[in-house]
C-alpha positions as CSV (number, residue, x, y, z in Angstrom):
1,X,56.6,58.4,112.6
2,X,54.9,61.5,113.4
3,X,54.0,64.2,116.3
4,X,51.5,66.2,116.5
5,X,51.6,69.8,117.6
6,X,49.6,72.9,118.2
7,X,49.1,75.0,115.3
8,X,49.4,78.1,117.9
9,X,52.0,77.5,120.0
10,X,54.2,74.8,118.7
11,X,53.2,72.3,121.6
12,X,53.3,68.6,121.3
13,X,49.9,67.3,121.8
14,X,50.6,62.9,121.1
15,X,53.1,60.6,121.8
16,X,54.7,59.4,118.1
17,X,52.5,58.0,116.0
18,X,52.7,55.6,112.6
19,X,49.5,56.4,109.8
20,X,47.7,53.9,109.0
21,X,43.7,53.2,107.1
22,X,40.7,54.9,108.7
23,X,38.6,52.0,109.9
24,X,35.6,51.4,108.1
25,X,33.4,51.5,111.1
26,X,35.0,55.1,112.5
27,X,31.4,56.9,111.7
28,X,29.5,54.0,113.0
29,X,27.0,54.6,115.6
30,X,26.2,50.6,117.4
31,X,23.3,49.6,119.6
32,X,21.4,51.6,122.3
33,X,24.4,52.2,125.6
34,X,26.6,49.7,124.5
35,X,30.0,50.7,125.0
36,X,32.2,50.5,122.4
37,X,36.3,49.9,122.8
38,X,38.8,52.5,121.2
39,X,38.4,53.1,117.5
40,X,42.6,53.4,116.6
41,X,45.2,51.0,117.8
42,X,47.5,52.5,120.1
43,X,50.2,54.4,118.4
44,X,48.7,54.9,115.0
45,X,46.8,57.9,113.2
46,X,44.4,57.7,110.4
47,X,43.5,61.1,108.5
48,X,39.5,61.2,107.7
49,X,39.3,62.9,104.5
50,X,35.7,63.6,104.8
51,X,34.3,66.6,107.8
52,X,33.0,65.5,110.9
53,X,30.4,66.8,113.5
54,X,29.0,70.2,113.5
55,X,28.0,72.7,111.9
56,X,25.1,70.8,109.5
57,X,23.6,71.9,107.1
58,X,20.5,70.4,105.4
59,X,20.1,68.6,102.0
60,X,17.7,71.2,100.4
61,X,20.5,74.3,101.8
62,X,23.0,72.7,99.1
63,X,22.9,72.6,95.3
64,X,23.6,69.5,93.3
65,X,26.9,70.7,92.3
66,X,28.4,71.4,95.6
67,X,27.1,67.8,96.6
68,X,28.9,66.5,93.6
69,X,32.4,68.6,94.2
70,X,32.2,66.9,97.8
71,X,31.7,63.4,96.2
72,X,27.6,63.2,97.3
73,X,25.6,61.9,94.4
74,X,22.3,61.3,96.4
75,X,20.3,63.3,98.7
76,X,21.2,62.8,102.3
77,X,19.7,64.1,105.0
78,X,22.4,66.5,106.1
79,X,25.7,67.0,105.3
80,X,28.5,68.2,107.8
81,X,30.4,71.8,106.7
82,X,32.9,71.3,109.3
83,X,36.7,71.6,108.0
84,X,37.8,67.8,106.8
85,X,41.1,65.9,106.9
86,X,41.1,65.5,110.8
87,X,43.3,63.2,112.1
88,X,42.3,60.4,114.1
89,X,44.0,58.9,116.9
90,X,43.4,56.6,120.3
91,X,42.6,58.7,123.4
92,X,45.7,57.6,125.9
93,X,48.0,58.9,123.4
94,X,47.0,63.0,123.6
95,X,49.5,64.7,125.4
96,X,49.2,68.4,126.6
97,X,45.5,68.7,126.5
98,X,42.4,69.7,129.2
99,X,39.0,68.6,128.7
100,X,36.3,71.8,128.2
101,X,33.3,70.7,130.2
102,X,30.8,73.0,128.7
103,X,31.3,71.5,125.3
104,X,30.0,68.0,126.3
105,X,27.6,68.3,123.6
106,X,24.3,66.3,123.7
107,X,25.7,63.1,125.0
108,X,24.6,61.1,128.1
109,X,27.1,59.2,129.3
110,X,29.9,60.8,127.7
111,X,31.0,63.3,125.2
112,X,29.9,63.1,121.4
113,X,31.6,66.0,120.1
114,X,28.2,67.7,118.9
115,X,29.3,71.0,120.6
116,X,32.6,70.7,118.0
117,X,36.3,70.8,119.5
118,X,36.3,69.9,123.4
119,X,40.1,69.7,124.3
120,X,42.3,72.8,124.4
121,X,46.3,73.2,124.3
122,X,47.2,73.3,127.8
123,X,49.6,75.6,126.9
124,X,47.9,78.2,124.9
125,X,44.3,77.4,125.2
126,X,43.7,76.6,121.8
127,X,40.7,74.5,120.6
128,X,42.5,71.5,118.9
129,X,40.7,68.0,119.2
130,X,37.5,66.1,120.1
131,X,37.3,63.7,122.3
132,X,34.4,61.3,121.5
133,X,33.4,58.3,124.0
134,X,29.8,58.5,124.5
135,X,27.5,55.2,124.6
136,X,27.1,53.4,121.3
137,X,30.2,55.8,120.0
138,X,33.6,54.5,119.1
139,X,36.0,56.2,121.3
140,X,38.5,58.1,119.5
141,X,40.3,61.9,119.1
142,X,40.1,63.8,116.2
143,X,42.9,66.2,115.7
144,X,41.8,69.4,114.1
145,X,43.2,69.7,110.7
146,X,43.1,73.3,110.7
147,X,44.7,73.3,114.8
148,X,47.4,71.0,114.8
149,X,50.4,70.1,112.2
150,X,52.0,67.1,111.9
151,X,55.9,66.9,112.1
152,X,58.0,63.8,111.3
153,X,60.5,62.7,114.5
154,X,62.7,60.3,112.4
155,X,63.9,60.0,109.3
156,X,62.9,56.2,108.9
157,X,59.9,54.8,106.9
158,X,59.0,51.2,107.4
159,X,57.6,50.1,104.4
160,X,53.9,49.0,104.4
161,X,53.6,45.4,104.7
162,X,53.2,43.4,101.7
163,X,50.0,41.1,100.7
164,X,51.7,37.9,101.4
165,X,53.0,39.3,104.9
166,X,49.7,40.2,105.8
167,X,48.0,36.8,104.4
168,X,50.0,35.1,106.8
169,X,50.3,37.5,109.7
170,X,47.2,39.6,109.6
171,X,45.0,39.4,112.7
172,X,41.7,38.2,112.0
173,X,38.5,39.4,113.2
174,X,35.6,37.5,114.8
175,X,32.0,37.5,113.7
176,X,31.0,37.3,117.6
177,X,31.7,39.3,120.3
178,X,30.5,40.0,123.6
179,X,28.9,43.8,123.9
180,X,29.5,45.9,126.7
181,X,26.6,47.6,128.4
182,X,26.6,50.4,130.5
183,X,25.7,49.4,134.5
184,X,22.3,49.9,135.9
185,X,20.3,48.6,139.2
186,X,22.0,45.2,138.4
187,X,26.1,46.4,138.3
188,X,27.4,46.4,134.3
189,X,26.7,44.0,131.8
190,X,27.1,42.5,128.1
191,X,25.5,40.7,125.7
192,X,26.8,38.6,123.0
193,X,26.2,40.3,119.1
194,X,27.7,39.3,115.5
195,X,30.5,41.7,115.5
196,X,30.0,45.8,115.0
197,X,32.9,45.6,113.0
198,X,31.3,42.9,110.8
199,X,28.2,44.8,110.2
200,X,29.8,48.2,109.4
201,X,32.1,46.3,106.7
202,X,29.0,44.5,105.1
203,X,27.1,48.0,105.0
204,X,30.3,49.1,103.6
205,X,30.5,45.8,101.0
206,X,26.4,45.8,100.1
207,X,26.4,49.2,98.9
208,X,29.3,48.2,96.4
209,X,27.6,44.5,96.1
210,X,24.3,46.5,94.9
211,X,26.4,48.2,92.2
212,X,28.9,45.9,90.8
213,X,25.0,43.5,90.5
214,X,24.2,46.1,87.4
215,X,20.1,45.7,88.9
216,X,20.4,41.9,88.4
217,X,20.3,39.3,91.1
218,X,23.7,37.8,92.7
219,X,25.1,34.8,94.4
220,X,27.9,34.9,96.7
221,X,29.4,31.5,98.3
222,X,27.6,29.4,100.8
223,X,28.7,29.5,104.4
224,X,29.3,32.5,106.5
225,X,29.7,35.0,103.6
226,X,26.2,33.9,102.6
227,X,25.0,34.4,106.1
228,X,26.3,38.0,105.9
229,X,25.2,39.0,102.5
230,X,22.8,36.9,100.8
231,X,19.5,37.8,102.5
232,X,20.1,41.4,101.8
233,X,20.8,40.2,98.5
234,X,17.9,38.4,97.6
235,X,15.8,41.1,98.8
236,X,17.0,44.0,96.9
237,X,17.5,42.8,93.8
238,X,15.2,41.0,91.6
239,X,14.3,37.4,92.1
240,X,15.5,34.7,89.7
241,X,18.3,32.8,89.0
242,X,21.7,34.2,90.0
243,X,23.3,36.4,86.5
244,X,26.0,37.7,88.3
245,X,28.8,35.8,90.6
246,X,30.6,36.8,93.6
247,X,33.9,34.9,95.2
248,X,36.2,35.1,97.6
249,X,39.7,36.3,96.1
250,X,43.0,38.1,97.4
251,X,46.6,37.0,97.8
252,X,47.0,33.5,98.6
253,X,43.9,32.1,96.8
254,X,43.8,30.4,93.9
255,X,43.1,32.3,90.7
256,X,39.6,33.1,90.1
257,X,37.7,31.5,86.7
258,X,37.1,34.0,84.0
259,X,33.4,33.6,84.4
260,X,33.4,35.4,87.8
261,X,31.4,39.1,87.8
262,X,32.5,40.1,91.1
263,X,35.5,39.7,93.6
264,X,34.9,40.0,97.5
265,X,38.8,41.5,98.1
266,X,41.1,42.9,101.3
267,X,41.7,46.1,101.8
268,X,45.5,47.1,103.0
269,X,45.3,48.4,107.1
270,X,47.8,50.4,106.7
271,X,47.3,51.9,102.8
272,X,43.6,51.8,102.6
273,X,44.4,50.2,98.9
274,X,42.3,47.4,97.3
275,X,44.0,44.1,96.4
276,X,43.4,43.8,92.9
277,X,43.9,40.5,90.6
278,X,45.7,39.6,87.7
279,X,44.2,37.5,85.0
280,X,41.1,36.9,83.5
281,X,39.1,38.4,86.4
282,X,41.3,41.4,86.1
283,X,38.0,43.3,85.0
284,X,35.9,42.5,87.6
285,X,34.0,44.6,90.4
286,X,36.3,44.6,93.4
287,X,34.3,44.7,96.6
288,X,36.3,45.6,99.3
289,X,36.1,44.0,102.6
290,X,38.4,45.4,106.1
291,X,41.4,42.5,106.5
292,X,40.6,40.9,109.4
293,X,37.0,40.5,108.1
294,X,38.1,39.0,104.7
295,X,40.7,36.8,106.6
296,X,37.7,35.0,108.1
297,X,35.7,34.5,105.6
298,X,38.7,32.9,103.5
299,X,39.8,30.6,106.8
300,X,37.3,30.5,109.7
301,X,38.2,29.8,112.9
302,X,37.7,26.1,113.6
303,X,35.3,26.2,117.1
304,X,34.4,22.1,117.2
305,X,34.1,20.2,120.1
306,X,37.5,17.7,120.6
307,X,38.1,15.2,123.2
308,X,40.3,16.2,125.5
309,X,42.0,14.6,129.2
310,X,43.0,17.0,131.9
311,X,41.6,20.6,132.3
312,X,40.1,21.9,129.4
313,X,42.4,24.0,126.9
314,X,41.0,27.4,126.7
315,X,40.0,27.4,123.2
316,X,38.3,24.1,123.2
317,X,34.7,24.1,122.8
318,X,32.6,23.4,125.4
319,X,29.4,21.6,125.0
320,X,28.0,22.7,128.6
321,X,27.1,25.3,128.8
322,X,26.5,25.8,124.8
323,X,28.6,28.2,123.2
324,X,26.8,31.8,123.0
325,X,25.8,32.9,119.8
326,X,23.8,35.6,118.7
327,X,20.2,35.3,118.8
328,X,19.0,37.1,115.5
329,X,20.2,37.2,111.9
330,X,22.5,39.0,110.6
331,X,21.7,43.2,109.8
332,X,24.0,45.0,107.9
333,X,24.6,48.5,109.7
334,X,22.3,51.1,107.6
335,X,24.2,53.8,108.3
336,X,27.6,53.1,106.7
337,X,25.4,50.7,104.1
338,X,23.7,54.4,103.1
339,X,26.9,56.7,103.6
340,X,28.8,54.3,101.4
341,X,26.3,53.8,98.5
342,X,25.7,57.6,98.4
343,X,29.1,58.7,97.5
344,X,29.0,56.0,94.5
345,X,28.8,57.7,91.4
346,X,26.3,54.7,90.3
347,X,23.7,55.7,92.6
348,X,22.4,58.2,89.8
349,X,20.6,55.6,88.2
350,X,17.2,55.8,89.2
351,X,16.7,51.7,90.2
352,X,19.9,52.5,92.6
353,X,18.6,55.8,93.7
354,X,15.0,53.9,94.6
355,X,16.9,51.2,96.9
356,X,18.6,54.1,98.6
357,X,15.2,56.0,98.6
358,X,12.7,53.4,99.9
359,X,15.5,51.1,102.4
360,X,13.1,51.3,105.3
């Protein structure tokens, strides 16, 4: 466990705090005013190696090389020189902070952290986080690496779950969800959406689906994994008949056949670390997929209508009024689909570099 604390005065600024993964949504930006819940699970940090916010600079201000040394093998529109390795963390568990109103930035119903740091040490008055929780934003605080050290307050270190712990314990993560909106003339509102979480991880998965395909067309299993991926699939890549195979794999499946190309696999919450097989598929592409994410795909919630006397159990299905559903297919979120494939060292090759070129 961790604290914390001002870089200028020595004052604690969080409540103890555990590290675990940066989400793979943290950059995403969802919808048009939706509200979006808090990014970090109460009483955990996760350190985002990459900068964040302010100042930009633009593609054509930065040679090739520097792109490269930052791990940027494609052009992108602009590139954030801000200092990296903040920490991130949930908003009720800063301690010792105030809020600087005049560095709302450019939101509009909240703050969005384009101004940079907007919470000062209440002690000192030193710049150290930003507080983000504007519309379509997830809410978070990002500890200034260059503000704030981090100090251990106990000498123990639970080790990180293991892969059979979190087969059978991890929480999974539903493809639906009900989206906040912000109120109007009719009081607030929500509408029901496949799952932000979901879309981020498949723009996260597609970019590494598009390389592990080698430029030729891929199959991944029927059902909701199909649903998520295959559309996007089928229309990037060349038509024909599937070359390359994708499955479902990770601890507590059965072993994969060695004529599978590509494995669909967990990433650790707490590590960020891949599964990876043993076996004859030990050489495959390893796509990874956020836990809670995979653990659905690999065992879907049940939601069928059973009979049932009495009051209705909660999780029953109801077939009046119909179960809400999302009313449009399935979209991949672009953003972390483009972020992600850029910082592949495959995107050099020029059919790669035309996808990312010509996605609109």
């Amino acid at each position: 466990m961790f604290v914390f604390v001002c870089a200028g005065c020595g004052a604690e600024l969080t409540i103890p705090l555990s590290q675990v993964s940066l989400p793979v949504h943290a950059r995403q930006r969802y919808g048009n005013g939706a509200q979006l819940p808090v990014l970090m699970q109460s009483g955990t940090f996760a350190v985002d190696p990459d900068p964040w916010g302010g100042p930009w600079r633009r593609w054509d201000e930065i040679g090739p090389g520097e792109a490269e040394a930052r791990g940027i093998y494609a052009p992108v529109h602009a590139l954030s020189d801000s200092t990296p390795g903040a920490s991130v963390i949930a908003p009720g568990d800063i301690r010792g902070t105030r809020l600087v109103p005049e560095k709302r930035g450019g939101a509009c119903c909240g703050l969005d952290g384009a101004d940079g740091p907007n919470m000062a040490c209440e002690a000192c008055g030193l710049l150290v986080a930003t507080r983000v929780d504007d519309c379509s934003l997830w809410q978070a605080v990002r500890l200034s690496s260059d503000a704030v050290h981090r100090v251990p307050v106990d000498d123990v270190h639970a080790a990180p779950l293991s892969w059979a712990e979190l087969a059978a314990k991890g929480e999974k993560t539903a493809p639906f969800e009900p989206i906040a909106t912000w109120g109007g003339r009719f009081g607030s509102n929500h509408y029901w959406s496949w799952s932000p979480q979901w879309e981020a991880a498949a723009g996260q998965a597609l970019a590494h689906l598009l390389v592990a395909s080698q430029g030729q067309s891929v199959k991944v299993p029927d059902g909701l994994t199909a649903d998520v991926f295959q559309h996007a699939l089928d229309t990037l890549l060349p038509a024909g008949p599937p070359l390359r195979r994708a499955v479902l794999a990770g601890p507590g499946r059965p072993p994969s056949d060695a004529g599978v190309d590509i494995l669909l696999v967990p990433l650790h919450p707490q590590t960020g670390q891949t599964w990876t097989p043993a076996g004859p598929t030990a050489s495959a592409y390893l796509v990874p997929l956020p836990l809670g994410v995979w653990l659905w795909l690999v065992s879907p919630q049940p939601y069928m209508p059973v009979p049932a006397s009495g009051r209705i159990p909660r999780d029953v299905l109801r077939d009046d009024p119909l179960p809400p559903l999302p009313n449009y297919t399935f979209r991949a979120d672009r953003e972390t689909f483009q972020h992600t494939l850029a910082r592949l060292p495959a995107v050099r090759d020029s059919w790669l570099r035309t996808i990312l070129e010509n996605l609109a």
